[in-house]
C-alpha positions in Angstrom: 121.2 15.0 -65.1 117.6 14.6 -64.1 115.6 14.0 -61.6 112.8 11.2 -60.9 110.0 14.2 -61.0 111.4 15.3 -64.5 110.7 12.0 -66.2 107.3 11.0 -67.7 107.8 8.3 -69.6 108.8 4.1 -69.5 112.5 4.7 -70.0 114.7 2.4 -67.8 116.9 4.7 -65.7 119.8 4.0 -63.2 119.7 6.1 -59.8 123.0 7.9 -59.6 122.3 9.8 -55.8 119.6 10.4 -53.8 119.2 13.6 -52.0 121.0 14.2 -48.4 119.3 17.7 -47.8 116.4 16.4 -46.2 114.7 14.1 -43.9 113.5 11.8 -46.5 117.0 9.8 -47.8 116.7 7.3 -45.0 113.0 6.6 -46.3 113.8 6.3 -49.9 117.0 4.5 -49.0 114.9 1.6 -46.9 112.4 1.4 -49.8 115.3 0.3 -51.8 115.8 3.3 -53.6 119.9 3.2 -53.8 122.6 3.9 -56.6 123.3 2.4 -59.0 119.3 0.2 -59.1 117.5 0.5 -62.1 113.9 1.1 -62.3 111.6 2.3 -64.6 108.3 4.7 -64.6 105.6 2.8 -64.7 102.7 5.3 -64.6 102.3 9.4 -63.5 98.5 10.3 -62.1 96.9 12.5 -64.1 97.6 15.6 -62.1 101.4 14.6 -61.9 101.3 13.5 -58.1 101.7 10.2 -57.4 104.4 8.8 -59.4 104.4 5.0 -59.6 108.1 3.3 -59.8 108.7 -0.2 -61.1 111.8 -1.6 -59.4 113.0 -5.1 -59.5 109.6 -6.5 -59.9 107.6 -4.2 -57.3 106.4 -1.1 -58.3 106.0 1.6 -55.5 104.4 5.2 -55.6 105.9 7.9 -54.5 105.2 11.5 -54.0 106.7 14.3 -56.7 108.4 16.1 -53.8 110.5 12.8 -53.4 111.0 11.8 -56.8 112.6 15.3 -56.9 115.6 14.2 -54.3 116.7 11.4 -56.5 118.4 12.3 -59.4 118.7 9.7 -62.6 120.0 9.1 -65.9 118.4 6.8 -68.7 119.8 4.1 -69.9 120.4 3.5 -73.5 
């Protein structure tokens, strides 16, 4: 399994857990970030940090640090 940060490419992907170790789960949980949602990378900045996320029509940048607490799987 991977995580968000470990992915540069389009792929669709389905969140299977996000992180509990740290304060950020709430965040990313009220963003909409949830299992079992499917999103899709839209675009990583040059330098790797910020990582834009399409999901259900809204695409939303996050930090590598947090993409790192939610762990994926693509979808075939």
């Amino acid at each position: 399994m991977k995580t968000l940060g470990e992915v540069h490419h389009a792929r669709e992907l389905e969140i299977v857990e996000i992180s509990s170790n740290c304060g950020r789960a709430g965040r990313l949980s009220a963003l909409g970030f949830l299992p079992g949602r499917r999103i899709r990378v839209a675009r990583v900045a040059p330098l790797g940090d910020p990582i834009s996320i399409e999901m259900e029509g809204q695409e939303i940048s996050l930090r590598r640090a947090e993409a790192d607490l939610i762990a994926v799987k693509e979808i075939d």
